[in-house]
Steps between C-alpha positions, in 0.01 A plus 500: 500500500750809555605530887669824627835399676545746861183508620619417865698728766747677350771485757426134573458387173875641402621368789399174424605472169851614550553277826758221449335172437548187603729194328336187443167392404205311697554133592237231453323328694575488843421757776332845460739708438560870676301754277709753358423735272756360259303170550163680442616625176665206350134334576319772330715490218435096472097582489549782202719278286271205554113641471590888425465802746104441504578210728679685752376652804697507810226200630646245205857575586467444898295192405766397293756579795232312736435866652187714572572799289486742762827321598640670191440842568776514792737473149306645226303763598218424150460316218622847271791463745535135428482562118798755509728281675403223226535684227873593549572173704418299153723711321832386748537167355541697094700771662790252656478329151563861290791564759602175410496527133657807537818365640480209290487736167771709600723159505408394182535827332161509374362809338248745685202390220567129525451627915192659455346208317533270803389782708183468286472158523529475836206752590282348251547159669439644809141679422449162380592310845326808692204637249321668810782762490370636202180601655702768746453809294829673438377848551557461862805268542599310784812692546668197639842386509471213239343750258796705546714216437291446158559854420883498619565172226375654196592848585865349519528403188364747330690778708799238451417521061566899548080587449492846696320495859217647404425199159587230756164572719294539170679188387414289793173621489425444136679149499281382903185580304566345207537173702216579733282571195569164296565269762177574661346401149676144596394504842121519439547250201570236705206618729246499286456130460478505875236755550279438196512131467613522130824393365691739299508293180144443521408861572714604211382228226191591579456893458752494204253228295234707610706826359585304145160392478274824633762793324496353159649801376769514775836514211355771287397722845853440632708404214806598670477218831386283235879552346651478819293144585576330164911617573451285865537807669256376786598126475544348839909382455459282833138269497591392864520836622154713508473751252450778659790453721740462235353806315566724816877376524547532120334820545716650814822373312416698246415798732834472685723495204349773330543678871839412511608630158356846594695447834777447319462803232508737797795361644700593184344785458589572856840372458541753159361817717745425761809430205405840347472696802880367592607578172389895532660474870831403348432766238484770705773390720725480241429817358555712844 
């Protein structure tokens, strides 16, 4: 399911996302608390991350408040509303931690690669903790503050490495879809034994015996996979961790490195350009 972020008011919708929120989360049990739209959010958020966005509707979350769900419009004007101001709401928690690491790299001296993997790691654990996000389509974003702060991180250190303005936005792109692509592999992974009643070693023992034992002719037809499975290239390094999950990590490890060695090609190639052109300054000067 794909779901088109701004679909609400504009004007309100902006409004809302930028406002400053509230400190502190909900306390349990005791009285009702005041509805706020903070509150309403936080409660929304608690629905996705437990049954996914198909289980929310403004009715769930004010029966989860012990509300009628009219009583939720005074704050949130609709559930497209709502699912802006949860979308960038879940992404606070990962931003404070980035700032975090930030500060905490610059102390240690670490490099701005060694930076960019835990920026990695981070997201990835978060569309783990948060899979509905991945169904907001990122051909209309949010365009909230958290997503900013997202952007702001990366684009840091990659501004910070010397990659020129313009590589930085094709480099945060390339690197946030990379993630998005192979974590959501992951994500519906661990799904799957939910929605079709079939555990994942089960499903996969028993289409591959069927594969051996139907395809009889499966090495000479693809002699070259054939190489690559006798060398353990698709051996599962980790049998408590599900196969598929690994192979996305392994995979968007991969992905990032080679990223980051192009990254880093530019930046000396930048660095070069710029050595050059001061050379021919000093050149000239000199020759006046």
């Amino acid at each position: 399911m794909v779901i088109y972020a701004g679909q609400g008011d504009p004007r309100r919708s902006m409004t809302l996302l930028w406002r400053e929120q509230e400190e502190g989360e909900r306390t349990a049990p005791g009285p009702r608390p005041e509805l706020s739209v903070d509150l309403v959010v936080r409660t929304a958020i608690e629905i996705a991350d437990a049954q996914g966005l198909q289980a929310l509707s403004m009715r769930a979350v004010g029966e989860r408040l012990g509300r009628t769900a009219m009583s939720l419009y005074t704050y949130v004007a609709s559930k497209n509303e709502l699912i802006d101001l949860m979308y960038d709401a879940a992404f606070a928690p990962l931003a404070d931690r980035l700032e975090q690491d930030a500060a905490e790299s610059t102390v240690k001296g670490l490099g701005w690669r060694e930076q960019v993997h835990t920026w990695t790691a981070r997201l990835w654990y978060f569309y783990l903790e948060h899979p509905w996000t991945l169904e907001i389509s990122q051909a209309r974003p949010v365009l909230g503050p958290n997503e900013y702060r997202l952007f702001e991180s990366l684009a840091t250190l990659f501004h910070g490495a010397g990659l020129e303005p313009r590589a930085v936005s094709n480099a945060y792109g390339s690197l946030l879809n990379l993630v998005r692509g192979m974590v959501r592999t992951a994500a519906e992974a661990r799904q799957a034994p939910v929605v079709t009643g079939v555990p994942e070693d089960e499903w996969w023992y028993a289409r591959s015996g069927q594969l051996e034992e139907i395809v009889e002719d499966f090495q000479e037809r693809f002699p070259v996979l054939t190489l690559l499975t006798e060398a353990g290239a698709f051996d599962n390094d980790d049998p408590d961790e599900p196969y598929l999950e690994q192979e996305a990590w392994e995979v968007l490890r991969f992905g990032l490195d080679s990223l980051l060695d192009g990254v880093q090609r530019r930046i000396d190639a930048t660095g070069k350009s710029l050595a050059r052109a001061k050379t021919i300054m000093e050149t000239s000067h000199d020759d006046r």
